[in-house]
N, C-alpha and C positions, 0 to 999 in steps of 0.2 A: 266499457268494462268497469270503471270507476261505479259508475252509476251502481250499476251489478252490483259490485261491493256492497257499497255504502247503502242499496236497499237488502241486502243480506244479512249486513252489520245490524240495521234496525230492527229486523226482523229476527234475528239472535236475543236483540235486546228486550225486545217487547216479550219475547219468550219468557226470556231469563226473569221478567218483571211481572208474569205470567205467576210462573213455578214458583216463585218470590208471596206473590198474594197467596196462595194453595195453602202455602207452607204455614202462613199466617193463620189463617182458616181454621188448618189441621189442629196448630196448638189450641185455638180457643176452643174447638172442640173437644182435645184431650181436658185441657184446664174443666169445661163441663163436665165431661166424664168423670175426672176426680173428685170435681164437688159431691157431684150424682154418690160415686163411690163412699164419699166420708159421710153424706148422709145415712144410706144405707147403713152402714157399719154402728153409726149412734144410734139409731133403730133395732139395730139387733143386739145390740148392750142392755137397751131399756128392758125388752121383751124376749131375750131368747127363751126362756125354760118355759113359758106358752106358747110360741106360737112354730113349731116344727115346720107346719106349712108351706110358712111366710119363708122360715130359711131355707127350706129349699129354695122358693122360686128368688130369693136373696142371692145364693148361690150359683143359680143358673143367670143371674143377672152379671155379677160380677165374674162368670165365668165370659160372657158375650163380651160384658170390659174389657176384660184384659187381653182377648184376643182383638179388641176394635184397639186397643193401645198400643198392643204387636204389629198389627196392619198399619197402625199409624206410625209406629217408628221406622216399619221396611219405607215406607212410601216416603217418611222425610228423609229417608236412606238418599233410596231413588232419586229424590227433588235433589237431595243435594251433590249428587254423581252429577244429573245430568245439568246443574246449574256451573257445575266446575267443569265440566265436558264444553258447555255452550261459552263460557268464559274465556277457554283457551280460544276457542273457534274465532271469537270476537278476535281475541288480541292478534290470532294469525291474520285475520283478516284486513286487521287495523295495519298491521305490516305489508301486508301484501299492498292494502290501499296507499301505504307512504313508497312503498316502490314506483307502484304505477305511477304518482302523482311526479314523481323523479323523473321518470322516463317520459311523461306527457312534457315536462318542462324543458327537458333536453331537444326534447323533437319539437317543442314551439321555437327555440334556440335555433335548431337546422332552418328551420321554414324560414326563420326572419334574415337569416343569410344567404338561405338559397334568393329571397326576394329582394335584396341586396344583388347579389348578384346580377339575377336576372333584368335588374333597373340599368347597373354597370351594362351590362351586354347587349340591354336596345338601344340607350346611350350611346354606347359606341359602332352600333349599327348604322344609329342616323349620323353620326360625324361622318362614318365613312361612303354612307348614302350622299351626303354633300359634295364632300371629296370626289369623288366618281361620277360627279356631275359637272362640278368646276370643269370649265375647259384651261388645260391644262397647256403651259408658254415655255417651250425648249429656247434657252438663250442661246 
């Protein structure tokens, strides 16, 4: 069951480290987008009263931005729900793993006395094996 864990805990981890890079990802490609954005916009400073066109398709660009900026903020939402959802999970599990490792420790604790014991008990098997053998002198 330990094992269990501590390949679960990993695999929480690697997740978390996972969601971690994504999130990184996302910004450098918001950080794009905004450049992309601030271009755009000095472009249409230089040229607006020519080029009607152009601000349309300007428009419809910066309309696609900002909903790719909207999806990107739900989703670093999301990464980071489920990076604090996976976090706790670890720490339970890191718990859960410090109990077992209590209770394996306790039950090596039993075993080395039950085997104690049991060393006591063939010990005293063979003395008495002896004894029951001695022939035995009524004075």
């Amino acid at each position: 069951k330990s094992r269990f864990y501590l390949e679960k805990v990993e695999y929480l981890q690697q997740k978390l480290t996972t969601n971690e890079q994504e999130l990184g990802s996302e910004r450098i490609q918001r950080a794009e987008l905004e450049r992309r954005l601030a271009d755009q916009i000095e472009k249409l400073r230089k040229g607006a009263g020519e080029r009607t066109t152009e601000i349309r398709q300007v428009r419809e660009k910066l309309a696609d931005a900002l909903h790719s900026l909207t999806s990107e903020r739900e989703l670093r939402e999301k990464a980071d729900a489920r990076s604090r959802s996976q976090q706790q999970r670890i720490q339970q599990l890191e718990e859960d793993l410090g109990t077992l490792r209590r209770a394996n420790d306790t039950l090596s604790e039993e075993v080395a006395m039950l085997r104690v014991t049991k060393a006591n008990m063939e010990e005293v098997a063979k003395t008495n094996a002896v004894l029951d053998s001695t022939p035995k002198h009524f004075g």
